[in-house]
C-alpha positions as CSV (number, residue, x, y, z in Angstrom):
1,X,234.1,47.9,216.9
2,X,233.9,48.2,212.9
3,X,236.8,48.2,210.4
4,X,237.0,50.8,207.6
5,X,239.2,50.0,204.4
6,X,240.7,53.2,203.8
7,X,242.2,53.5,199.9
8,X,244.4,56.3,198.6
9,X,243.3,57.2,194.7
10,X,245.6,59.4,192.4
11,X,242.0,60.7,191.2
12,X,239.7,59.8,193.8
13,X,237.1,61.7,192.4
14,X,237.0,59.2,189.1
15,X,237.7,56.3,191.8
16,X,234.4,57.9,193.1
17,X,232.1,57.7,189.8
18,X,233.6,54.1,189.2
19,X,232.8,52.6,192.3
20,X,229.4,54.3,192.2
21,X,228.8,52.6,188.8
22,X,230.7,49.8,188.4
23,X,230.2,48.4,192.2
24,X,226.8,49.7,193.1
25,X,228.8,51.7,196.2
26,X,226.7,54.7,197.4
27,X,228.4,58.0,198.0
28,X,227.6,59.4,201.9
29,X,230.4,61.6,202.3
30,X,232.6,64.1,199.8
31,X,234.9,67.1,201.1
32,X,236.2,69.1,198.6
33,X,239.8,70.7,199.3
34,X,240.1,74.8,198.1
35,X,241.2,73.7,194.3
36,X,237.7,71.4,194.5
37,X,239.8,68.2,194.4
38,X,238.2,65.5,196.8
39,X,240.6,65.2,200.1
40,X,238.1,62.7,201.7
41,X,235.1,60.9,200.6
42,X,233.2,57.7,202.2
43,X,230.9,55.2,200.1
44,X,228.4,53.0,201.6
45,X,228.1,49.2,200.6
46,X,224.7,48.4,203.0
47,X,225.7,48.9,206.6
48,X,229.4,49.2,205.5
49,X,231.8,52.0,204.5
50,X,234.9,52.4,203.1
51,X,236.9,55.8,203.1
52,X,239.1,57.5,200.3
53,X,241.1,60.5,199.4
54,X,244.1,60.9,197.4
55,X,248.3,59.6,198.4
56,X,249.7,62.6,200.6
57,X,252.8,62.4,203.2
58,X,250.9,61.0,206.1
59,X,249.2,58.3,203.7
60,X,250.9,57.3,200.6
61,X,249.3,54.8,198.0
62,X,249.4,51.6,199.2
63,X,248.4,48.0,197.0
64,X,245.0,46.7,198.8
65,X,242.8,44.1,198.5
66,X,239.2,44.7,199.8
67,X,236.9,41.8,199.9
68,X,232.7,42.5,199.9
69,X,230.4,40.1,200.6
70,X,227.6,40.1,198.2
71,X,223.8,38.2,197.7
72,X,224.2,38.2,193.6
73,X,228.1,38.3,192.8
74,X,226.6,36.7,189.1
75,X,224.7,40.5,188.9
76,X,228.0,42.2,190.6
77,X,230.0,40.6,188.3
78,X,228.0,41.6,185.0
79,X,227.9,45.1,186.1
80,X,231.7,45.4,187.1
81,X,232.1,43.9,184.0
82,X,229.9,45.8,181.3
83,X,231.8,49.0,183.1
84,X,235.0,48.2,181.8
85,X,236.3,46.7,185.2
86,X,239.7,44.0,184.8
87,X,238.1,41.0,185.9
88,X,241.5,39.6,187.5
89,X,239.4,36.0,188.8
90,X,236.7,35.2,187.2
91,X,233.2,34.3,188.8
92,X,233.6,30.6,190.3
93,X,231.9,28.4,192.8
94,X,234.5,27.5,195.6
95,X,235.1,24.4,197.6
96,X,234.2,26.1,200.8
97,X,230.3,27.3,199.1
98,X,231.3,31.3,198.2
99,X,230.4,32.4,194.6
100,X,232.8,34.7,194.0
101,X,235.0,37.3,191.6
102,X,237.8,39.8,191.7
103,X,238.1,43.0,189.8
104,X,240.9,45.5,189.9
105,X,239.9,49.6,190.0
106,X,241.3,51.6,187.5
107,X,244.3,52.6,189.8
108,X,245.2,49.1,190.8
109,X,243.0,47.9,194.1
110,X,241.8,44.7,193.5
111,X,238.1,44.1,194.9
112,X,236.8,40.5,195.7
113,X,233.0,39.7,195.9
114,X,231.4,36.9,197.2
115,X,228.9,35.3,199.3
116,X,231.0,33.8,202.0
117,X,230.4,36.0,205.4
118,X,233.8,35.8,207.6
119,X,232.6,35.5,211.0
């Protein structure tokens, strides 16, 4: 079994060139509806995906907080950075040995990155 964050974006197609930029995510999947708006996209993050699309009546917008474990959060966090991204916890060196940050999207989701693997 897998989890799969799922996010609703007012825009998801600018949620879709940010997290391409800012986060390094890769793009996989992108269905268009008839006006060309995305209804549903997926990203890839190395083996892992998240899913988006915009708030409708079966899935409204919803806060989230999606953590990604990383190998460099020092090079994430520059990058998220130098594209504008809200840094909301700055990179620091926890007590339990993750290197870690937080940024928040420009529609509100706050991402975590770090090096601590949850298992």
């Amino acid at each position: 079994m897998k989890l799969y964050p799922t996010l609703r974006y007012d825009d998801p197609r600018a949620a879709h060139d940010w997290l391409e930029r800012a986060l390094d995510f890769e793009s996989v999947a992108v269905h268009e509806g008839e006006d060309g708006k995305i209804q549903h996209a997926e990203m890839r993050w190395g083996e892992d995906l998240i899913m988006f699309g915009a708030p409708n009546e079966d899935f409204p917008k919803s806060p989230v907080t999606v953590y990604v474990t990383c190998d460099d959060p020092d090079a994430a966090y520059a990058k998220a950075k130098a594209a504008g991204g809200e840094i909301t916890r700055e990179l620091v060196d926890q007590d339990y040995g993750s290197r870690e940050f937080a940024v928040r999207d420009p529609e509100g989701h706050i991402w975590s990155f770090g090096t601590y693997e949850p298992r």
